[in-house]
FIRO-204653 format. One record per residue: residue in one letter; y, z, x of N, C-alpha, C, O, CB in turn. Coordinates in steps of 0.2 Angstrom, whole numbers. Glycine has a CB too. Layout:
<sites>
<'A'; <Y; Z; X>; <Y; Z; X>; <Y; Z; X>; <Y; Z; X>; <Y; Z; X>>,
...
</sites>
This chain:
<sites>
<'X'; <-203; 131; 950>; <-209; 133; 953>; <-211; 139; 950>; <-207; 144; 950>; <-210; 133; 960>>,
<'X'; <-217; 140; 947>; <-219; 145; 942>; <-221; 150; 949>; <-222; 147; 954>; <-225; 144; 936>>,
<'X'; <-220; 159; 947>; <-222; 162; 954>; <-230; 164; 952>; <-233; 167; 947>; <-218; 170; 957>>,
<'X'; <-233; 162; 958>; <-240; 163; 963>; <-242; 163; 968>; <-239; 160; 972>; <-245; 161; 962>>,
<'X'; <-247; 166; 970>; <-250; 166; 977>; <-248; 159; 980>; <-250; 154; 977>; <-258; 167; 977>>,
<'X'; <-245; 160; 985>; <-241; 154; 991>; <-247; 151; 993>; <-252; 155; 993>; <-235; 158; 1000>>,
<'X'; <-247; 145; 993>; <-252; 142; 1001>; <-247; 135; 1002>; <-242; 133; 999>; <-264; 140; 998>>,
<'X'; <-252; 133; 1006>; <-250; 124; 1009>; <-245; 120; 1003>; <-240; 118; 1004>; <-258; 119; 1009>>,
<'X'; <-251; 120; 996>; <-246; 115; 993>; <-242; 118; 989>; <-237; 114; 987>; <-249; 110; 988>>,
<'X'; <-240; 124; 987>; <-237; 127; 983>; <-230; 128; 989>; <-224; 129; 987>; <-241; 133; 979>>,
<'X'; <-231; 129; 994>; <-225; 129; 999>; <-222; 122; 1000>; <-216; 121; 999>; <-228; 131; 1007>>,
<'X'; <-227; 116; 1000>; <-222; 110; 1001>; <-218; 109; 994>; <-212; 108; 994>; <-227; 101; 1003>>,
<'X'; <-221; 110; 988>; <-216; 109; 981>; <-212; 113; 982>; <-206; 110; 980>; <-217; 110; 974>>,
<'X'; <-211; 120; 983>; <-205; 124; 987>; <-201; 123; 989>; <-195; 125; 987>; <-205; 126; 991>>,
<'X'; <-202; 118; 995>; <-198; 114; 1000>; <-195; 109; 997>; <-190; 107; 1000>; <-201; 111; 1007>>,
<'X'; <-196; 107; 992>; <-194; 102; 988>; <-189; 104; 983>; <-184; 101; 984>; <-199; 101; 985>>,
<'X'; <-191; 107; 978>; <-188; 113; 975>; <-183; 114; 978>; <-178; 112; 976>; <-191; 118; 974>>,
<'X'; <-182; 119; 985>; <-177; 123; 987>; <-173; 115; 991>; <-167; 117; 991>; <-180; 129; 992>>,
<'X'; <-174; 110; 992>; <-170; 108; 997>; <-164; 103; 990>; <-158; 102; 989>; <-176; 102; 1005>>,
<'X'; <-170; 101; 986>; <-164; 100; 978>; <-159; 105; 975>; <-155; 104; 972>; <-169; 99; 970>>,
<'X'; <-162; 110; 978>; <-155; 115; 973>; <-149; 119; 978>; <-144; 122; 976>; <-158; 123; 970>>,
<'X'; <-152; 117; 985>; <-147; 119; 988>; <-144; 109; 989>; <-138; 108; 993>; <-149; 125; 994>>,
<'X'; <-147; 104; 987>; <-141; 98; 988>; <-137; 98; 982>; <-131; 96; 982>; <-144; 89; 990>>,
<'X'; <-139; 100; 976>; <-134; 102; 969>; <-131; 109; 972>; <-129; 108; 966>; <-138; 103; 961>>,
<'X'; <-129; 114; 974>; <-129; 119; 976>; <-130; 123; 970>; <-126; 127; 967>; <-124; 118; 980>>,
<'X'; <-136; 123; 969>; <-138; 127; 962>; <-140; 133; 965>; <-145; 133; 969>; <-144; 123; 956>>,
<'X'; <-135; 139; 964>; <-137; 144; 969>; <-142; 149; 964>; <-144; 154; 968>; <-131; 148; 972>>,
<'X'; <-144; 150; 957>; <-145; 152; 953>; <-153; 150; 956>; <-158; 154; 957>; <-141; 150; 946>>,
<'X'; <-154; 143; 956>; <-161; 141; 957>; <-163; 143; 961>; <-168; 146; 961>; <-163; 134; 957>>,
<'X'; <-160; 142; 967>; <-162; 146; 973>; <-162; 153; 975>; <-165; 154; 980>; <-162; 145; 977>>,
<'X'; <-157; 157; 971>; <-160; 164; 972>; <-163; 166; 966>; <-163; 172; 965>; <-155; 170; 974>>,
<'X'; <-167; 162; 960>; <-172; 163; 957>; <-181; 163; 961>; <-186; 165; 958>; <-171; 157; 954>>,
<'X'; <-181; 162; 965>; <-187; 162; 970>; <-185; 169; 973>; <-189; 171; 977>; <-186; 154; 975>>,
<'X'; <-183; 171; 972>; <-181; 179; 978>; <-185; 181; 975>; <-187; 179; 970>; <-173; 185; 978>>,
<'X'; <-187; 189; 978>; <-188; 196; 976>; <-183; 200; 973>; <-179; 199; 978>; <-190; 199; 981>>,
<'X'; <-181; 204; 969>; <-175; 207; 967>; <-173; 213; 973>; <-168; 216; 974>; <-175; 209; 960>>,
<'X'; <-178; 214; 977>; <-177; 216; 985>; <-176; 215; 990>; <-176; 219; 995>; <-178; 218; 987>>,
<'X'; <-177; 207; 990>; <-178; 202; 995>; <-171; 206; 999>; <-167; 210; 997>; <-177; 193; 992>>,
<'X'; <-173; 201; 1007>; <-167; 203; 1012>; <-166; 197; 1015>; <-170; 193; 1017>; <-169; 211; 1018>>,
<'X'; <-157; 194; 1017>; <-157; 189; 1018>; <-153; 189; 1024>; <-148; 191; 1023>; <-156; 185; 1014>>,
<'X'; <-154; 185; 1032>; <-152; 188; 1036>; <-148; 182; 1038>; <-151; 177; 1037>; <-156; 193; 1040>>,
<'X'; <-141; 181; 1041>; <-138; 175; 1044>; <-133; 177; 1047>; <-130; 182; 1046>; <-137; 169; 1040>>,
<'X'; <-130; 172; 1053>; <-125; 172; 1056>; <-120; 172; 1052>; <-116; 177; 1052>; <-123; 168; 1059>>,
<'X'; <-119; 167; 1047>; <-113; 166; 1040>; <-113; 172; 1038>; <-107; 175; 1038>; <-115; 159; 1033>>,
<'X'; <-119; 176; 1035>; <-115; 183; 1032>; <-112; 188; 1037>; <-107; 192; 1035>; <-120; 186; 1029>>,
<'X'; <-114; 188; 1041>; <-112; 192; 1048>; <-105; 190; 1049>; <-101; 193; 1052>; <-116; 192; 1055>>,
<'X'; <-103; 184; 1047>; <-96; 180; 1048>; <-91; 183; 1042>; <-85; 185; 1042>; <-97; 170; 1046>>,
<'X'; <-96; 181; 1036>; <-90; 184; 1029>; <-90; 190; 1027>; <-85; 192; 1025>; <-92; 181; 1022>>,
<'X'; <-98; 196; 1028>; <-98; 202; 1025>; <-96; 207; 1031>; <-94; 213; 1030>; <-104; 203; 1022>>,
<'X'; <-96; 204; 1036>; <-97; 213; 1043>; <-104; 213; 1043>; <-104; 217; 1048>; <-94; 222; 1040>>,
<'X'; <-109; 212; 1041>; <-116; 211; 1042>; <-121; 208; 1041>; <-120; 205; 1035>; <-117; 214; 1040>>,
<'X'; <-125; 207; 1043>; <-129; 203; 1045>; <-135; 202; 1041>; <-138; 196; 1040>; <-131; 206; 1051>>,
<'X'; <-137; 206; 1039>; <-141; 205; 1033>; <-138; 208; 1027>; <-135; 214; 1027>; <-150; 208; 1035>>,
<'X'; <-140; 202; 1019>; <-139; 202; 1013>; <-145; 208; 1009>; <-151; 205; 1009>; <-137; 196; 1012>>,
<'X'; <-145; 213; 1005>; <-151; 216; 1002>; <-150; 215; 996>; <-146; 219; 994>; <-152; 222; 1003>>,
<'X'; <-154; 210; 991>; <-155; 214; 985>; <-154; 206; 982>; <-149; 203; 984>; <-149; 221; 983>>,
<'X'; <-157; 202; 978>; <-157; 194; 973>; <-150; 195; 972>; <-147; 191; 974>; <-162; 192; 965>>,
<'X'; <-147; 200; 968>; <-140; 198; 965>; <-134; 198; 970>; <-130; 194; 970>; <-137; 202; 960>>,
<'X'; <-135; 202; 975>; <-128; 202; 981>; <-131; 196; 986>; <-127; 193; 989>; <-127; 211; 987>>,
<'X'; <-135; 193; 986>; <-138; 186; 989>; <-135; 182; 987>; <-132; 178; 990>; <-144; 184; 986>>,
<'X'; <-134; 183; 980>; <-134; 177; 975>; <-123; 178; 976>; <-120; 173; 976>; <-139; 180; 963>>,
<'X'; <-121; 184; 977>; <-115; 184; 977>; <-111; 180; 984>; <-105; 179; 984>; <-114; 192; 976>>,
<'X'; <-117; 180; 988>; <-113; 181; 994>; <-114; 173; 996>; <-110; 169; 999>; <-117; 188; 1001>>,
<'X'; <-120; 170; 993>; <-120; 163; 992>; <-114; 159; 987>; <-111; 153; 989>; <-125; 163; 988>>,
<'X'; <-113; 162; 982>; <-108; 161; 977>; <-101; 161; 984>; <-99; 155; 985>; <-109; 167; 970>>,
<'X'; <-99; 165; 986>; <-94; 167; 989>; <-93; 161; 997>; <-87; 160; 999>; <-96; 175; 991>>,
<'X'; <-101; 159; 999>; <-100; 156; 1003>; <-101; 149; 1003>; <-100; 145; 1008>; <-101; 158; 1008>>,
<'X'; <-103; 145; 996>; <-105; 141; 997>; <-105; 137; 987>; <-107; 133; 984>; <-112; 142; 1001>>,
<'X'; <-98; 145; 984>; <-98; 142; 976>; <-92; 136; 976>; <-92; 133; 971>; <-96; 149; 971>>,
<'X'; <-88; 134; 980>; <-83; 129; 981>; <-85; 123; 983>; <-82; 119; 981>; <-79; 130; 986>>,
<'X'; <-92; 122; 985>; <-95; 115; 987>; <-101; 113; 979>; <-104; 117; 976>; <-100; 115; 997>>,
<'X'; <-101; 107; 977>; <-102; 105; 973>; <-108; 101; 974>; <-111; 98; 970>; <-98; 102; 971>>,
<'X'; <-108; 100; 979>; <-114; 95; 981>; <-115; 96; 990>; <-110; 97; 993>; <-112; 87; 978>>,
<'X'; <-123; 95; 994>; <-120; 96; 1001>; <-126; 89; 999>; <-129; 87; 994>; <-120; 105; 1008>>,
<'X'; <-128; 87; 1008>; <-132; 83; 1007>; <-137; 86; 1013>; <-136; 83; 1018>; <-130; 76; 1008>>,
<'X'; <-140; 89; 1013>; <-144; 92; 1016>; <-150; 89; 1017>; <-152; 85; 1012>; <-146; 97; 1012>>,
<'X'; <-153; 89; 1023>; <-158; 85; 1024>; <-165; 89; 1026>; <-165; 91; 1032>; <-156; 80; 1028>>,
<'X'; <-169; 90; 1024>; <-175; 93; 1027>; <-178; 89; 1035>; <-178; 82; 1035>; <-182; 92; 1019>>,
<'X'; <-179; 93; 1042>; <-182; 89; 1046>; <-187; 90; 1048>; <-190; 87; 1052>; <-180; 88; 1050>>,
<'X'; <-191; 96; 1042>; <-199; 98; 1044>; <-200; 103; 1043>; <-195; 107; 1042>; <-202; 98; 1050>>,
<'X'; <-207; 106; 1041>; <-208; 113; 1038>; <-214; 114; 1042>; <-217; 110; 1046>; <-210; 114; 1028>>,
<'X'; <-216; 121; 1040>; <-222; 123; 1042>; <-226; 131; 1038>; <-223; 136; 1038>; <-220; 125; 1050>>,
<'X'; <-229; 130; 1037>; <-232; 136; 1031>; <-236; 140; 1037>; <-238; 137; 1041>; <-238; 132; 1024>>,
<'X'; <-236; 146; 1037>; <-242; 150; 1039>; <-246; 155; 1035>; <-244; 159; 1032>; <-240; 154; 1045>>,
<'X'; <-254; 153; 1033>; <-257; 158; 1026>; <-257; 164; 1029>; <-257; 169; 1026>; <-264; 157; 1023>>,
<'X'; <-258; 163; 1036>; <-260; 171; 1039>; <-253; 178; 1037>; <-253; 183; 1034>; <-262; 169; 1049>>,
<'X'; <-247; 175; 1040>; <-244; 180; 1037>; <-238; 179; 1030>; <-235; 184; 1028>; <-241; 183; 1044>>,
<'X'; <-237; 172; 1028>; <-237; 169; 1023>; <-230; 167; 1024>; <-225; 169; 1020>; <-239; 173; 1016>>,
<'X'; <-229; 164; 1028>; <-224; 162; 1032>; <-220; 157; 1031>; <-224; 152; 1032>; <-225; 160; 1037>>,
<'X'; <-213; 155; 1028>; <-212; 148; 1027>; <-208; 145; 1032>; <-202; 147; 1031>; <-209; 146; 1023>>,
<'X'; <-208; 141; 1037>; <-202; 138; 1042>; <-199; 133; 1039>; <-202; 128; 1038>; <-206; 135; 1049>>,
<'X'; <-192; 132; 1038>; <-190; 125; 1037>; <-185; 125; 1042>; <-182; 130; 1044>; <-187; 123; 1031>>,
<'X'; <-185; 117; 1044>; <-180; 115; 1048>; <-177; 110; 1044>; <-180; 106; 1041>; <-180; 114; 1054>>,
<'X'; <-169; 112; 1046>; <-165; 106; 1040>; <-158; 106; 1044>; <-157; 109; 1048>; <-164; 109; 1031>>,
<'X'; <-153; 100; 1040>; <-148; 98; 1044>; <-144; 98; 1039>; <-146; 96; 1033>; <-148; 91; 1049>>,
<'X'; <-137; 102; 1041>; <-132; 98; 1035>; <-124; 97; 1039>; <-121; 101; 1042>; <-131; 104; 1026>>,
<'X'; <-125; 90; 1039>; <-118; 88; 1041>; <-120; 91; 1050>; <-125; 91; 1051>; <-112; 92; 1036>>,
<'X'; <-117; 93; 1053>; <-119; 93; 1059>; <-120; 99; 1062>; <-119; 100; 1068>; <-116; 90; 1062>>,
<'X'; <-123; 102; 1057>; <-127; 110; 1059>; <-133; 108; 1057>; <-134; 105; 1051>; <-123; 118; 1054>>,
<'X'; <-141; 109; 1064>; <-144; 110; 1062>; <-147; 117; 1062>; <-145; 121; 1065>; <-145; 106; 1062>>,
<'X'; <-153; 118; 1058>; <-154; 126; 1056>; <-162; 126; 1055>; <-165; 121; 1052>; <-149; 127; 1047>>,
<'X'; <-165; 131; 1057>; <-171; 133; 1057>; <-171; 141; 1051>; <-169; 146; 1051>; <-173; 134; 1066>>,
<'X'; <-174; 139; 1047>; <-176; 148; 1041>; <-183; 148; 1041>; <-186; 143; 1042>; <-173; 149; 1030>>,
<'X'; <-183; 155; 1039>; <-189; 157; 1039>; <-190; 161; 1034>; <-187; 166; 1034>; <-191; 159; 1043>>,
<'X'; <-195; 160; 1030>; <-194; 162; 1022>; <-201; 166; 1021>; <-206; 164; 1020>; <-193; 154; 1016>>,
<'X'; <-200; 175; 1021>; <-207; 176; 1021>; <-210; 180; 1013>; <-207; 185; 1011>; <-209; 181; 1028>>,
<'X'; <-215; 178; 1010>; <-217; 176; 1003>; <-220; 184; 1001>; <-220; 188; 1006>; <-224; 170; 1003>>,
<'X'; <-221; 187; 996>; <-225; 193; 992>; <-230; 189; 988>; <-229; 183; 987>; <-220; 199; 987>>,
<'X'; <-234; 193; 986>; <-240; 193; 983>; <-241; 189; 977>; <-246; 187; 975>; <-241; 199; 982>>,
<'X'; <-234; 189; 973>; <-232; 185; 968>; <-228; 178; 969>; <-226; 175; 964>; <-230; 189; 964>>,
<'X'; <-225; 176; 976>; <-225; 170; 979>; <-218; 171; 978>; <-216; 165; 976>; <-230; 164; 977>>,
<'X'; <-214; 177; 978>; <-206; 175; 979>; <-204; 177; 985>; <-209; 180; 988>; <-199; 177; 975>>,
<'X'; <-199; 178; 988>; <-196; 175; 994>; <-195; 185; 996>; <-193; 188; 992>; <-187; 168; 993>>,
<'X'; <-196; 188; 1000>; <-195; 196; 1001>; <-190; 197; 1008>; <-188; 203; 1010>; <-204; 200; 1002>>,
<'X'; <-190; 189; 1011>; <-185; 189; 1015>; <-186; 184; 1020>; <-191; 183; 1024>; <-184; 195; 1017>>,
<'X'; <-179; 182; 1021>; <-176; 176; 1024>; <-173; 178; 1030>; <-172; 184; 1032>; <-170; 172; 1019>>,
<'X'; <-173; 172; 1034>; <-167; 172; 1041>; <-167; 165; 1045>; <-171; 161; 1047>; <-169; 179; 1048>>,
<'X'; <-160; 166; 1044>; <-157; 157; 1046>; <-155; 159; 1052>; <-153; 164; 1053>; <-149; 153; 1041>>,
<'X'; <-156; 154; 1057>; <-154; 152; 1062>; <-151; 145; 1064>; <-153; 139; 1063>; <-159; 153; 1065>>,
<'X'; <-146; 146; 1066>; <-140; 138; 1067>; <-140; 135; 1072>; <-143; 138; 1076>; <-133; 137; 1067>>,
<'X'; <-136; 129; 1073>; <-139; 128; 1078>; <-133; 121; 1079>; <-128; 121; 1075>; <-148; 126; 1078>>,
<'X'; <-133; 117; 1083>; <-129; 109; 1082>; <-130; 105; 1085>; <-128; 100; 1085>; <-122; 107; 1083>>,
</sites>
């Protein structure tokens, strides 16, 4: 997905986009979509780093690699999205295996990602 201004349809190819690269676990494709100051916040990193939120596309990209470079494939399922233009919001909800998970992906001006936060769930 080329970057531009987010709306409706450029968020569903997103969702599309992003939910293919994380079932190849192509972590390159998806912290290609970051901000290189993006900030990414989750339980799992608070699990593996001591903290809670990840700062910056390449330690993203590290901490991904670190928690998710041993799997080769996951099957991830999208169970619904939600865009908001007003503050340029992305909601997904998705399952993998028997975690499910609500993120929230919020967009800059040139339509990459400036900061995430996963929420889990089962």
């Amino acid at each position: 997905m080329s970057a531009g201004k987010m709306n409706r349809a450029a968020a569903e190819r997103f969702v599309a986009a992003w939910c293919a690269s994380w079932c190849k676990v192509d972590i390159d494709a998806v912290v290609a979509h970051f901000a290189d100051d993006a900030q990414m916040r989750s339980p799992l990193a608070l699990e593996l780093t001591g903290f809670p939120v990840v700062t910056g596309a390449e330690n993203i990209r590290t901490y991904w690699r670190q928690a998710y470079g041993h799997i080769e494939s996951a099957d991830l399922k999208i169970l619904g999205w939600s865009w908001d233009e007003t503050i340029a919001r992305l909601t997904v909800w998705w399952q993998l295996g028997g975690t499910r998970a609500s993120e929230f992906m919020d967009f800059d001006d040139a339509g990459r990602v400036i900061r995430s936060e996963a929420f889990y769930g089962k």
